[in-house]
C-alpha positions as CSV (number, residue, x, y, z in Angstrom):
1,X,-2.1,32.5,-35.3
2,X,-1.2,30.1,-32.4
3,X,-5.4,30.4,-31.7
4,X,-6.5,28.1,-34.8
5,X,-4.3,25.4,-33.9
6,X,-5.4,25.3,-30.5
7,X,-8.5,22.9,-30.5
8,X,-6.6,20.4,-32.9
9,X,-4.3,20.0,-30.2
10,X,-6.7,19.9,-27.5
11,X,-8.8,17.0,-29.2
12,X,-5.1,15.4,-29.4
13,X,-4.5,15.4,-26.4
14,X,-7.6,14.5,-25.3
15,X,-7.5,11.2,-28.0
16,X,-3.9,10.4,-26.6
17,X,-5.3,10.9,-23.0
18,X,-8.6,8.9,-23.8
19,X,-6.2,5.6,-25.3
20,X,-3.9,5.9,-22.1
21,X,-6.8,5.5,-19.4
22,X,-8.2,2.7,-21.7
23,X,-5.0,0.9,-21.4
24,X,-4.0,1.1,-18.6
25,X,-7.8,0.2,-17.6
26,X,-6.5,-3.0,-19.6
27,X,-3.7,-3.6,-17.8
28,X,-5.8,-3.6,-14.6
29,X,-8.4,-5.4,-15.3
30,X,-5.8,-8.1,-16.8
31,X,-4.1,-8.3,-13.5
32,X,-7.0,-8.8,-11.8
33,X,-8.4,-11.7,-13.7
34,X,-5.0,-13.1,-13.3
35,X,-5.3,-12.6,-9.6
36,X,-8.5,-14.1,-9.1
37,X,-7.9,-17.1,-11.3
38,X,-4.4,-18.0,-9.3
39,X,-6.8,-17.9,-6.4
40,X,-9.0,-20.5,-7.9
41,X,-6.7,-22.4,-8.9
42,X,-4.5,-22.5,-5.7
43,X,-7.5,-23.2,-4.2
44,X,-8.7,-25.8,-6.1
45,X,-5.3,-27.7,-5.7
46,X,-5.4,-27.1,-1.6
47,X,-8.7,-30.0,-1.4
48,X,-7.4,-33.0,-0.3
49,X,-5.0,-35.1,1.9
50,X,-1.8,-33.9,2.8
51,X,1.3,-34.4,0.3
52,X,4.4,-36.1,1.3
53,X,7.7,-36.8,-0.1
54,X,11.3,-36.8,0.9
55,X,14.5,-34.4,0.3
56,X,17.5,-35.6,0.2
57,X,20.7,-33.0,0.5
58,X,23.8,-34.3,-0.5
59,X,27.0,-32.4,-0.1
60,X,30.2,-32.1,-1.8
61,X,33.2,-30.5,0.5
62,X,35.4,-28.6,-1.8
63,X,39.4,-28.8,-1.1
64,X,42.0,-26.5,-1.1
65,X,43.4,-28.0,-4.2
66,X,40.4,-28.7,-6.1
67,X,39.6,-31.8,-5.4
68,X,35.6,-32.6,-4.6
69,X,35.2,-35.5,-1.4
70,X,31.4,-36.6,-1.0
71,X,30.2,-35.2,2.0
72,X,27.3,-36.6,4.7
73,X,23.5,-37.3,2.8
74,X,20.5,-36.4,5.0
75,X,17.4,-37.7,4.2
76,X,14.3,-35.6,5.5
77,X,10.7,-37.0,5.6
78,X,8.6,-33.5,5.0
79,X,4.6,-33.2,5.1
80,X,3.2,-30.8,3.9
81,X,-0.1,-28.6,5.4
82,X,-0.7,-26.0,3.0
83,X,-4.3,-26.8,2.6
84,X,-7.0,-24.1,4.4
């Protein structure tokens, strides 16, 4: 009895099989465009002259009692080199 409902599972499983290499063949081929477009992209975003700017860091000093005092400010001048 069990022998007539073998090949209807086989080709089920076969189907299910079939779908899950197809998406995961999806999912790979996804990441990969993804990939090589961020590439591009970063790339294309590297050409030029460095970029400058400035960061400031300000700090508050906490008390024992709640209270917030205004701490030191540093002002950095940073350039950055993140072209290849």
């Amino acid at each position: 009895m069990s022998g007539k409902y073998f090949p209807k599972w086989r080709t089920i499983l076969r189907l299910a099989f079939v779908v899950v290499v197809i998406g995961i063949s999806a999912q790979a081929g996804r990441l990969l465009h993804l990939r090589i477009n961020a590439r591009n992209i970063a790339r294309a975003a590297r050409i030029g002259r460095p970029i400058s700017y400035t960061v400031t860091l300000r700090e508050t000093v906490h008390g024992p009692d709640g209270t917030t005092t205004a701490g030191p400010e540093y002002t950095f001048a940073v350039v950055r080199t993140d072209r290849l």
